[in-house]
N, C-alpha and C positions, 0 to 999 in steps of 0.2 A: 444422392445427397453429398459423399463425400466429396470433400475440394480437394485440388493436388495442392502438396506440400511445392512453396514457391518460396526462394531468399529474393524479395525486391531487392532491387541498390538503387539506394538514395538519389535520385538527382544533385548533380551538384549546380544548376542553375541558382543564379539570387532570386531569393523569394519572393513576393508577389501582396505588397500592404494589401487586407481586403478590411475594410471598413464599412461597408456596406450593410453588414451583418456583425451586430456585438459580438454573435458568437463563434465568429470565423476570423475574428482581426489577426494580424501579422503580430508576431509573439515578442520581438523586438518593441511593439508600440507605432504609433502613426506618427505624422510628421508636426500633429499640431505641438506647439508653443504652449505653457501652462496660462498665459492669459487669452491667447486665442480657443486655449479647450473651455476655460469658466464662462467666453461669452457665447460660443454653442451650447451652455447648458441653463445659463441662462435665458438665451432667447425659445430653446425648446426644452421647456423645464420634465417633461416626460421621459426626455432621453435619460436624463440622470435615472429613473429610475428602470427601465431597460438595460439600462449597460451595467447597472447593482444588477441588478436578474440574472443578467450572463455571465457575471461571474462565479456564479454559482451555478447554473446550468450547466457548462462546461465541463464541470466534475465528471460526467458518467454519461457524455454525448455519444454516443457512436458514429464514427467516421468522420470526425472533428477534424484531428490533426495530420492526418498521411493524405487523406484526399483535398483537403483545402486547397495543398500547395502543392501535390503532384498529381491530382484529380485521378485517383485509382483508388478504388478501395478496399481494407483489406479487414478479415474479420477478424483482427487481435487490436483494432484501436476504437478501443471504447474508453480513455482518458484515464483517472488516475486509479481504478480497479484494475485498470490492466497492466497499469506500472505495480501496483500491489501484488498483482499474483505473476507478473515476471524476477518481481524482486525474489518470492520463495522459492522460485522455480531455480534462483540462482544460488540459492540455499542448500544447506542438509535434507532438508526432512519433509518437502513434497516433491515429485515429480510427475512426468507424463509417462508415456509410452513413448518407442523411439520406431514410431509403425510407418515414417514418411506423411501420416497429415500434419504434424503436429506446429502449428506459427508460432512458438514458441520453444522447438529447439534450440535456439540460439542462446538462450539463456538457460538450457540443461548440458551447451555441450561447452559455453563460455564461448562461443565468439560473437557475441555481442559488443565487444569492445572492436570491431571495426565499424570505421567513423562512415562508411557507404550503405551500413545494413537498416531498415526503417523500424525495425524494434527500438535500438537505442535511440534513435531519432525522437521515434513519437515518446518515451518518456522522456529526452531533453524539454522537449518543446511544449509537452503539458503543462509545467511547470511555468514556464515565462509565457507562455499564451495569457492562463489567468492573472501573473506579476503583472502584464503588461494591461490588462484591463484593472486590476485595481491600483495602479499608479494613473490611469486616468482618471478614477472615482477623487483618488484624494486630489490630484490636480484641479478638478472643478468646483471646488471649494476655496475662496482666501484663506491664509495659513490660521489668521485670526476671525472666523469665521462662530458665529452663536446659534447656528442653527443645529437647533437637536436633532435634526431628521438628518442632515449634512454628517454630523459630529459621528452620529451610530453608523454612520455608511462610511464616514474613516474610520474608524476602530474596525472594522469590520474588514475593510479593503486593506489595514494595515496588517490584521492576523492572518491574512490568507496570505499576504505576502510574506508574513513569517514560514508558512503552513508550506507556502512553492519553496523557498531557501531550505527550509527540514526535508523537502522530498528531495534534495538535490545533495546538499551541503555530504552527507555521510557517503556519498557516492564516489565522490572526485577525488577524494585526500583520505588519507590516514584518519584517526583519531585525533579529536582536539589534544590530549593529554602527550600525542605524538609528535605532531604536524600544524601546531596552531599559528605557527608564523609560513609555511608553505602555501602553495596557489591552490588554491580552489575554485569558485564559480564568479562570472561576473556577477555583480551585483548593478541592479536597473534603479539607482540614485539622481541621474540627471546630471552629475556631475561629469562625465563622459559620452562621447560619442558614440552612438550605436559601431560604427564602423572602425571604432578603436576601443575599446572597452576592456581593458585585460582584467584576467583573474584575481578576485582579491584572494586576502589570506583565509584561513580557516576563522581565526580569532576575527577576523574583522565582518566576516560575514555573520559569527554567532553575534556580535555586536549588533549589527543591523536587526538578525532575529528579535534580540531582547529589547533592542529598543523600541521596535513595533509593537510586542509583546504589553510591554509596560505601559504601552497608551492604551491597546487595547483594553485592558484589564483595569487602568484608573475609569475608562469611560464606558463599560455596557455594565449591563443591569442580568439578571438570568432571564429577562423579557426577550422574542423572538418572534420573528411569525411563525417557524417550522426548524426543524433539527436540521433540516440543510442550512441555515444561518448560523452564526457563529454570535453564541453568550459568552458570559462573562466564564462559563463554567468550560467554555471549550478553548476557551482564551487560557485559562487556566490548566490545563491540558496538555496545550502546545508546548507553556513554560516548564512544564514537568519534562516535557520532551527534550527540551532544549538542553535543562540544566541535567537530566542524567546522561546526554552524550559530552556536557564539559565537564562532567566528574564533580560536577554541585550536589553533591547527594541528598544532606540536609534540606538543601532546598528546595531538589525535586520532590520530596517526601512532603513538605510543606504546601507545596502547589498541587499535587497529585489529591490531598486530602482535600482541600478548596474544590479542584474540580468537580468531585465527586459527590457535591453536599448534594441531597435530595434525590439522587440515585442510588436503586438496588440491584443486585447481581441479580442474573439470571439465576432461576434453582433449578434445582435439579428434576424437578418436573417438564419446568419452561427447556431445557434440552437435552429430555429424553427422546425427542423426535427430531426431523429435521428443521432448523431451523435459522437464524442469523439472514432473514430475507427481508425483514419488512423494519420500516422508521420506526411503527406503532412498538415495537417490544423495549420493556421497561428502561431495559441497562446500557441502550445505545445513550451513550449525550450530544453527537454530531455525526450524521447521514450524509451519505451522497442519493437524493431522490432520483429515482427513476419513475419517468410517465409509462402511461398506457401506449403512447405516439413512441417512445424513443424503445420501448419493449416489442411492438408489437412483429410477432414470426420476423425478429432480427437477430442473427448471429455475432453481431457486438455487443454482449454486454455480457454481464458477468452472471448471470443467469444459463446463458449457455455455454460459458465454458467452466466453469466451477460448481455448482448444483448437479447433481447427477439424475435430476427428474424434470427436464425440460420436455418437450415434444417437439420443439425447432431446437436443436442442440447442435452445435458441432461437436462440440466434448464428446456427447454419448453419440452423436450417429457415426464416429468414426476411433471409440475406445481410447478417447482419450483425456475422460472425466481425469481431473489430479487426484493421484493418488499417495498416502501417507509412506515415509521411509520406514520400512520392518524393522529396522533399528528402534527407530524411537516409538513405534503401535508395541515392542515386545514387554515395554517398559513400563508402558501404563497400567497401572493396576487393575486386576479383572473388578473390582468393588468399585471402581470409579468411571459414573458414566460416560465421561468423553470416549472411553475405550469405545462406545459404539459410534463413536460422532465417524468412526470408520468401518470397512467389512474386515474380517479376518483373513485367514490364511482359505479359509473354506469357504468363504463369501459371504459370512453369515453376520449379521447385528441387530441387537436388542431393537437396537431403535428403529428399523424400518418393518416389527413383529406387525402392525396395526393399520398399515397403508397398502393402498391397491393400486395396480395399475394394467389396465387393458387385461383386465379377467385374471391377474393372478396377484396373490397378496406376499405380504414378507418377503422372505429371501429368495422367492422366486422371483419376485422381481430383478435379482442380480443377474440370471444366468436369461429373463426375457431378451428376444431380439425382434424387434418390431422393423419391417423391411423400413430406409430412410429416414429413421428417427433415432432407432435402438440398437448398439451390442450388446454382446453381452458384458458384464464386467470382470476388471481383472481384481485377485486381489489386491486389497488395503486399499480401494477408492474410497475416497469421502463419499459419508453422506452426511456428513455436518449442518452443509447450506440446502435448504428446504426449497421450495418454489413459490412464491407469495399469492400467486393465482391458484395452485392447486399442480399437484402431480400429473406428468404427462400436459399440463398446459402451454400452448404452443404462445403465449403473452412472456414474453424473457421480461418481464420489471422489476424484477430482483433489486431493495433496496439494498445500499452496499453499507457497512458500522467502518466510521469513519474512526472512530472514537467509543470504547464500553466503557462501564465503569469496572470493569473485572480488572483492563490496563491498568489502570490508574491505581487499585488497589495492588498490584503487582510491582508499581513504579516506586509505591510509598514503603512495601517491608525493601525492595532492593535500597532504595534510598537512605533508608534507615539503617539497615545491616551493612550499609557500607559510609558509614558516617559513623560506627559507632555502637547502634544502640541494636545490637540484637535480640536481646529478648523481647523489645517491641516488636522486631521484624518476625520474631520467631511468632508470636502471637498471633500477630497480622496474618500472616501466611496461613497459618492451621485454623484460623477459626474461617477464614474466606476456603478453604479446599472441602474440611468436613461439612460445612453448613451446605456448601454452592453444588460440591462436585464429587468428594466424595466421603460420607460418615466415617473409612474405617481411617481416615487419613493421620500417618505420625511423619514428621518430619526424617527421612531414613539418614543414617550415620554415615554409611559411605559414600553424600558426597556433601561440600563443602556448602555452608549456606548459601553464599550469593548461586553457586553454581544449579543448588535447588528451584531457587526460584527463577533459574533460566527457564529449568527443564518445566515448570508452571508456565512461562511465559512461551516456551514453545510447543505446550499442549494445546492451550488453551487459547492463544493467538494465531495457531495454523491458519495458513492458507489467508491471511490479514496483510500480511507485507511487510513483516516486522524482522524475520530475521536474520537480513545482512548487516542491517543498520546495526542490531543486539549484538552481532557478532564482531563488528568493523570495531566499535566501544568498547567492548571488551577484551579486544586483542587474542579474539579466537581463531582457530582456522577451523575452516570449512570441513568438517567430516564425512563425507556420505557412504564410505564402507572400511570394514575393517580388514577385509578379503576375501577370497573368493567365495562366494556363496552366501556371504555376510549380510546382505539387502538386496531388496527387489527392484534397485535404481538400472535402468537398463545399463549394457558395458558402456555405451559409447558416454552414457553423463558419471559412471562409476570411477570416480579417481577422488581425489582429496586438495585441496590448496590450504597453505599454509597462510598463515597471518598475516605476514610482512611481505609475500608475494604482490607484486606495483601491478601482475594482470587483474589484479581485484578494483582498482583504481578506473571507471568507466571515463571510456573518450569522448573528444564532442564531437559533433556530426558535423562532415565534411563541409555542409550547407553553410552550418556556422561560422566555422573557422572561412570558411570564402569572403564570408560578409561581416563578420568583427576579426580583424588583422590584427587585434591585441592578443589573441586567446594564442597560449603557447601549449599544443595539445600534453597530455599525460603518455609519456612512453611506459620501457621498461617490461620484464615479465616473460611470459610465452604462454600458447593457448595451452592448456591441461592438456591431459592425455590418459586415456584409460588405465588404468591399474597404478595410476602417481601416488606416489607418497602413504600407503596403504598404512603405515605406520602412525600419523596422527593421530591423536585423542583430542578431545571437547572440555573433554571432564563434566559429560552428561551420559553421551552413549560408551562411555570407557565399558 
């Protein structure tokens, strides 16, 4: 079962429009005209609703975007869970093994910022695949258009285009509060040539964000057909997203509350096992849906490489399920559940006390090896993400939480405590840790508010794809050891980067820069190197 460990290089051919298929179009966008796209959707009024479909299908497809346009497939593109879990990878506080299987080295050892490797490729291109399907949704409407059915599939095609610019925008440039007049990504407006298109600013791409934002949110309702649709409450969401990386704190705190109306945290019941796999659980408010078809014994999806109880797995048939940084598993309080959401230093956790697999239950299940399926595991692998079919089930449909409302409760006390009002934030915080996560919880003195409720945001949002962005806004650097012996990050991803470091800054792919002659790539920096910077602190794992 094991695959060899392979770095593709990119093709640098020009890419290849496929329209044929909603859900393989060319991510640039196709050649029609916005009047020549309204009277194709007019004369086959169907289409408009196929091509809304795929833009959300697209979310969590596997072998969407590396095989499209280079027709090889590889099992780390499964769409925006796999840019999720390269982003933590490029993180503190999960990583892999460094055993030779691993398609996500590149993002534990930093060289991901070469513009020829198909990692950073396929999360550039995720991103403006879907841009470029929901600039055709809004195109096939007049601007002055009353159709309700029309109206909800712009607001919708408008928020996802906020949603592709948030997965993009904190990658390319510094912080808004640093770099808001610097280049960042193109922006797909219409007002430039695919083939000339340069980088806008930071400031002008959050612009674009909020202003999509703010249509969305005047025009949906919390009506949907499914959590993979986007309401008014995930509309609401995105704006909390937006406005805590421009340093709007109040107002994230304002949006982040909105979001969350009529959602409850997960308790402490709901994960004390594994779990965070299915739409159905109360506290997601926006999914990436996974079928049965896109699950079935496939190695792309996030089933098998982030759940550690698959039975078609690459993660576990080759040990290299992610596992939690010792630094930050030593910090977690033994009284508060998430501590099991991982194994220990001895392999052991509360929460897999009650589950079986292939005749053996509990913690034996960490040291089973089942020939082609199972190793055994190392310490501090997750077992947070559960399996939605059942343990050892060979169906990978792992629904992926695009959006909980734990985030959002965590967006609203940082918003707060940094606008101001911190005995709100203080309140907010302790009643969401003791109620959700864990009873004996007090706010500890030695570390700074906002810095607490990082160290929340990076318990509790592990392994979700939230912490370069948290860190880029915050003007953190990257910590993953404090020296030798210090964390279980293998040598070669063990070093540190600093804040202000430009190799943090991800490049565009060669493909691109071929075919938009505006884009002036991101220099500067040099790749890490084991044992850098060992001096840094967080001011979480200090």
């Amino acid at each position: 079962m094991k695959l060899n460990k392979l770095f593709i290089f990119v093709s640098c051919a020009t890419l290849a429009a496929s329209c044929s298929d909603i859900d393989d179009q060319e991510y640039l966008g196709g050649g029609l005209t916005t009047e020549q796209t309204q009277e194709t959707y007019n004369a086959i009024p169907e289409r408009t609703e196929a091509t809304f479909s795929g833009m959300f299908t697209i979310m969590g497809n596997p072998y969407q975007n590396y095989e499209t346009h280079f027709t090889s497939q590889r099992p780390d593109d499964f769409g925006f869970v796999m840019a999720a879990i390269s982003l933590d990878l490029e993180g503190a506080d999960m990583t892999m093994a460094d055993n030779g299987y691993n398609w996500f080295s590149p993002c534990g050892e930093y060289i991901s910022r070469n513009a020829n490797y198909a990692n950073p490729y396929i999360r550039y291109v995720i991103p403006y695949t879907q841009l470029g399907i929901a600039n055709e949704i809004i195109a096939s409407y007049p601007e002055d258009t009353d159709n309700e059915d029309g109206i909800n599939q712009i607001a919708q095609a408008k928020a996802i285009r906020a949603f592709d610019y948030l997965s993009l925008a904190p990658y390319f440039q510094g912080n808004y509060s640093t770099s808001k007049d610097l280049p960042c990504i193109p922006i797909l407006d219409g007002t430039h040539e695919a083939a000339n298109n340069p980088r806008a600013t930071v400031g002008e791409v959050y612009e674009a964000i909020l202003s999509d934002l703010n249509y969305a949110i005047e025009h949906l309702t919390t009506e949907r057909d499914d959590k993979s649709r986007i309401n008014i409450n995930v509309a609401y969401g995105l704006r909390a997203r937006a406005y805590l990386n421009m340093g709007e704190y109040a107002l994230a705190a304002a949006d982040a509350e909105k979001a969350m109306e009529g959602y409850t945290p997960a308790s402490i019941s709901d994960v004390s096992v594994p779990a965070f796999c299915s739409r159905d659980e109360a506290n997601w408010i926006w999914s990436v849906n996974i079928t049965e078809e896109q699950g079935q014994e496939n190695y792309a999806t996030s089933s098998s490489w982030i759940s550690a109880f698959s039975g078609y797995s690459y993660s576990a048939g080759t040990q290299n399920t992610p596992m939690i940084n010792s630094m930050l598993y030593n910090l977690i309080p033994s009284t508060d559940v998430r501590k099991g959401w991982w194994l220990d230093e001895n392999l052991h956790s509360d929460n897999i006390a009650n589950l079986s697999w292939n005749g053996v239950t509990g913690d034996a299940i960490a040291t089973l090896e089942i020939e082609d399926v199972k190793e055994a595991f190392l310490p501090y692998t997750n077992v947070k993400f559960g399996m939605k079919s059942g343990v050892g089930s060979t169906m990978n449909n792992n629904d992926w939480p695009l959006m909980r409302v734990e985030e959002m409760i965590l967006i609203q006390a940082e918003g707060l405590a940094r606008s101001g009002n911190e005995s709100q934030a203080r309140e907010i915080l302790s009643n969401f840790v003791r109620t959700y996560r864990n009873p004996s919880y007090t706010i500890p003195s030695n570390r700074t508010l906002t810095d607490e409720i990082w160290f929340q945001r990076r318990v509790e949002l592990w392994g979700e794809g939230f912490f370069v962005s948290d860190a880029r806004r915050m003007g953190k650097p990257i910590v993953r050891f404090h020296g030798t012996g210090t964390t279980n990050f293998p040598t070669a991803y063990a070093f540190n980067i600093a804040a202000d470091d430009e190799w943090m800054n991800l490049r565009f792919p060669q493909s691109e820069m071929n075919t938009n002659l505006g884009i002036v790539d991101n220099t500067g920096g040099s790749q890490p190197v084991a044992g850098q910077n060992s001096s840094l602190r967080d001011g979480v794992t200090d």
